[in-house]
C-alpha angles and dihedrals in degrees: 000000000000123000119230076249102049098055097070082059106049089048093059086047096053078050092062091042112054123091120188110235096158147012088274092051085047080050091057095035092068095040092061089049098257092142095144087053093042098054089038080066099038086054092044097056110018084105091049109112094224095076112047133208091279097051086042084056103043090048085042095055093044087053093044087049095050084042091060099045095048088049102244092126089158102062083034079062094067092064102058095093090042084080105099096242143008110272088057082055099049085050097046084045083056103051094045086049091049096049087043088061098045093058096047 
């Protein structure tokens, strides 16, 4: 059994050791707080045939979410024209907008 002091440590190292591999280990990435790891992947492959325009926005969507709660409202920015139409732009622009406002 873990002590109250062991388990930041064994979060960071879940975070070395995974390698994402699939759309679930992009999921987990970003739960235990990889995000560097997690949109390194979802650059690497967003071109790949494999995953179309719909999975991209919906991952998309997952990594601009984790980006905002964790405050890093510059690099969530760069996923706004990764939505699939407009109107999911103009809702990711506002969000962004929004955050931007109330930490201002």
């Amino acid at each position: 059994m873990s002590t109250p002091e062991q388990i930041p440590q064994q979060k960071q190292k879940e975070r070395e050791k995974m390698e994402i591999t699939s759309t679930t280990t992009f999921q987990e990435s970003i739960k235990t707080g990889n995000l560097e790891e997690a949109t390194a992947w979802l650059e690497k492959v967003k071109s790949d045939p494999k995953y179309d325009e719909r999975w991209l926005d919906h991952r998309s969507r997952e990594l601009m979410k984790a980006l905002c709660d964790a405050g890093q409202l510059d690099e969530a920015e760069k996923y706004i024209d990764y939505a699939q139409n407009e109107e999911g732009r103009d809702g990711r622009r506002k969000k962004i907008e929004r955050l931007r406002n109330q930490s201002s």
